[in-house]
C-alpha positions, 0 to 999 in steps of 0.5 A: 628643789625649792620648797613650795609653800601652802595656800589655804584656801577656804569656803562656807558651807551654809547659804554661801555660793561655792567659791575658791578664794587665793589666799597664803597661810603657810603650814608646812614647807615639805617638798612637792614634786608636782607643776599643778594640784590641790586637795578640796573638802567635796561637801562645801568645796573648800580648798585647803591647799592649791598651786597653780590651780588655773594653770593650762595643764594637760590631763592625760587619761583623767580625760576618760572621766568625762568620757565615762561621764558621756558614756553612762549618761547616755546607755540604759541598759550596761548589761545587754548592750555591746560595743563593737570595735570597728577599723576606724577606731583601731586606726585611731589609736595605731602607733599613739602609745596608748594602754589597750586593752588585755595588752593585746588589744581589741580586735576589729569586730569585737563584741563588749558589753557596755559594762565591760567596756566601762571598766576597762576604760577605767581600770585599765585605762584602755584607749581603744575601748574610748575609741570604741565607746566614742564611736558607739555612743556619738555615732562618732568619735567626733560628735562624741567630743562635742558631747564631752566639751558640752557637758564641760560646759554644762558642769562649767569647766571653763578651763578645759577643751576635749580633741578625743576621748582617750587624753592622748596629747594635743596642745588643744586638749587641755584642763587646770587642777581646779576643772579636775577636782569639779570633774571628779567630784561628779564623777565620783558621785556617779555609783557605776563609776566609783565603785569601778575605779575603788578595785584593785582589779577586774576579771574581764569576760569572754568577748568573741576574741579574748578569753577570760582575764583578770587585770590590775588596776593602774592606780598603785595607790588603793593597791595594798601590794604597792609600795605607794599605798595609802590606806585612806586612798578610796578610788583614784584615775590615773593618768600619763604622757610624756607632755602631761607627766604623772597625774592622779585624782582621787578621794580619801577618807578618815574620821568622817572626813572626805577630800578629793585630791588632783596631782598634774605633772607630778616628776618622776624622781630615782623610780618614786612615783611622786603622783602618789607620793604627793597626794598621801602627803597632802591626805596626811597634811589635811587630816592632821590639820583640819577640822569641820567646825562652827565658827560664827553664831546665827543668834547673836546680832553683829551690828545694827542699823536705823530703823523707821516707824517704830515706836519701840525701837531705834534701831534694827538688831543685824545677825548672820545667817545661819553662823559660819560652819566650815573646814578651818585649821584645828587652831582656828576660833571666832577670835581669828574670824574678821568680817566687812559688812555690807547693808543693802540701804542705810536704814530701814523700815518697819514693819520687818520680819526676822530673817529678813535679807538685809545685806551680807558679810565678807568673811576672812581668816587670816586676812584672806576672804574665805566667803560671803554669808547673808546678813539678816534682820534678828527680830521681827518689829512691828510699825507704829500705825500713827508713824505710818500714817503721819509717813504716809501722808507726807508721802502724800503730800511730797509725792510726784503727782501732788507737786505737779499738783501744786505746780498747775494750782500756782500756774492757775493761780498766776492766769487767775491774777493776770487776768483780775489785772488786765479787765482792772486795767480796761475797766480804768482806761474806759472810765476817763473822761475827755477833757475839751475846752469851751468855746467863747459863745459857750462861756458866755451863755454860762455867765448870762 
């Protein structure tokens, strides 16, 4: 099989929105056997690895996460209120192939406390108690499915879509790596379904049709008589049909470092179940090679930018915001650490405050974008009150309402010359005086 090669894909932690960037940085070359997956850092969601995260891909019974996240967001009281399988939910899952519950099933009529049924759903993975619940909580299997597609799109889940509660194949149920490990990161952080999917097994009540029974959990991987356990595995679902292959989310922990891991379409190779195979060794790969560390410092300035209306200074001393703490491979230092720096105007104003936003930084490691982090002003600078005022007054005097100001003074002053010129003008044409000669008679009386 080709050897598939690692994407780290990185994140911050501080003041950074969560974000999954693509990115090749090779580590390892060991083979994989899964189509889709990735291995994710819960407190800030780095991504340290990831193949075809995005990709359409079927669940299987990982779609029962959502099913309980429905389920325990809607029933107050898991101790006293009972679910009753009813014939249409029996109908449902008739022929699918579908774990049910105790092997045998649940009967028509049958009584479950909501707690009981939880567990089922999650240990066990029984696709008759989904139906069950469905119909319980949604007064319908079908509005119940609406309820699952809505939260999706609550939790923005963009690439999955739900046709039923229990993830029986259907080309319109559907979901990528990525949606995965959101989903189980809520999920996972609900107590009532943690604690349920980190047992081994669970003894089950009487219900009016089944005695006491204890059950296996399907995840072998907590399991410490299986031949695929992992001691650092904490809780895990489970999930197969033949269409979406062996798949497995879950969560590991060592040395105060938590990840949630998402194997989809893992093949089955001579019996190995690579599901748990796979994840171990991604497990494995992330401890040895990972570390939670403080990479930029928020007090030293970055660069600077010109400053106005001070006195004192020139220019405006720039820092990040916060530094850079997040997952990074053991190897890696500020010397690895590249950033592109992106101010929100070319200069600024005083007076400005420290802290003050003033712009943001791409950051990248091994020339891959890993996050955007804020860029702040690094002191506080007051304003000079003579600069201010002299600013002030050519804002003044340079401002809209002035130059319409200047334009209507020209214009009056235009009208006002105009005028001089016309009544000059008249004034002139009525002081010329008409010559009309003498007539003889009058030249001679003027020589008498």
């Amino acid at each position: 099989m080709k050897k598939t090669l690692f994407s780290l894909l990185l994140a911050l932690v501080l003041l950074v929105t969560p974000s999954v960037p693509a990115g090749a940085f090779n580590i390892n070359t060991y083979e994989m056997h899964h189509e889709a997956g990735l291995i994710g850092y819960p407190e800030n969601d780095s991504i340290l690895y990831a193949k075809n995260a995005d990709e359409k891909m079927y669940p299987a019974s990982i779609a029962k996460l959502m099913t309980a996240i429905v389920m325990v967001e809607n029933i107050e009281d898991f101790d006293n209120e009972y679910i009753v399988y009813s014939k249409e939910a029996l109908n449902r899952i008739l022929g699918t192939g579908s774990a049910v519950y105790a092997g045998d099933g649940l009967k028509v009529g049958e009584k479950m406390k909501a707690s009981e049924a939880l567990a089922a759903l999650l240990i066990t993975s029984s696709g008759d108690v989904a139906y069950a619940i469905s119909e319980h909580v949604g007064g319908s299997t079908e509005r119940f499915v609406e309820m699952m597609n809505e939260k999706a799109k609550e939790m923005g889940l963009s690439g999955t879509h739900y046709t039923n509660p229990v993830g029986l194949h259907d080309d319109n149920l559907y979901t990528t790596a990525r949606d995965i490990y959101y989903l189980a990161k809520y999920a996972f952080a609900i107590d009532k379904i943690k604690a349920l999917l980190t047992r081994t097994s669970y003894k089950f009540e009487a219900t009016n049709f089944h005695s006491e029974i204890t059950l296996p959990a399907s995840n072998l991987m907590i399991n410490p008589n299986s031949n695929v356990y992992y001691r650092y595995a904490v809780c895990g679902k489970t999930g197969f049909t033949s269409k979406a292959g062996r798949c497995l989310v879950s969560m590991g922990e060592y040395n105060g470092y938590t990840y949630i891991a998402v194997v989809l379409n893992a093949k089955t190779i001579n019996g190995a179940r690579n599901e748990f195979i796979d994840t171990a060794n991604m497990y494995r790969w992330a401890f040895n090679n990972f570390e939670y560390k403080s990479i930029l410092e928020s007090t030293t300035p970055v660069t600077e930018a010109p400053l106005r209306l001070s006195s004192e200074y020139d220019y405006l001393p720039i820092c990040f915001e916060g530094g850079l703490k997040t997952i990074l491979p053991k190897e890696a230092d500020a010397s690895t650490i590249e950033y592109k720096i992106t101010l929100s105007q070319p200069e600024f104003t005083a007076p400005i405050e420290k802290g003050t936003v003033v712009g943001s930084a791409d950051i990248f490691y091994a020339e891959e974008k890993i996050g955007t982090l804020d860029l702040v002003a690094g002191q506080s600078i007051k304003a000079s009150p003579v600069l201010v005022f002299l600013d002030s007054a050519k804002t003044f005097f340079t401002s809209t309402p002035m130059k319409i100001v200047y334009v209507v003074l020209v214009a009056v002053i235009v009208i006002f010359i105009a005028s001089i010129f016309v009544l000059n003008r008249g004034k002139n044409k009525n002081r010329r005086v008409k010559y009309v000669p003498l007539t003889k008679e009058e030249r001679d009386d003027m020589n008498k």
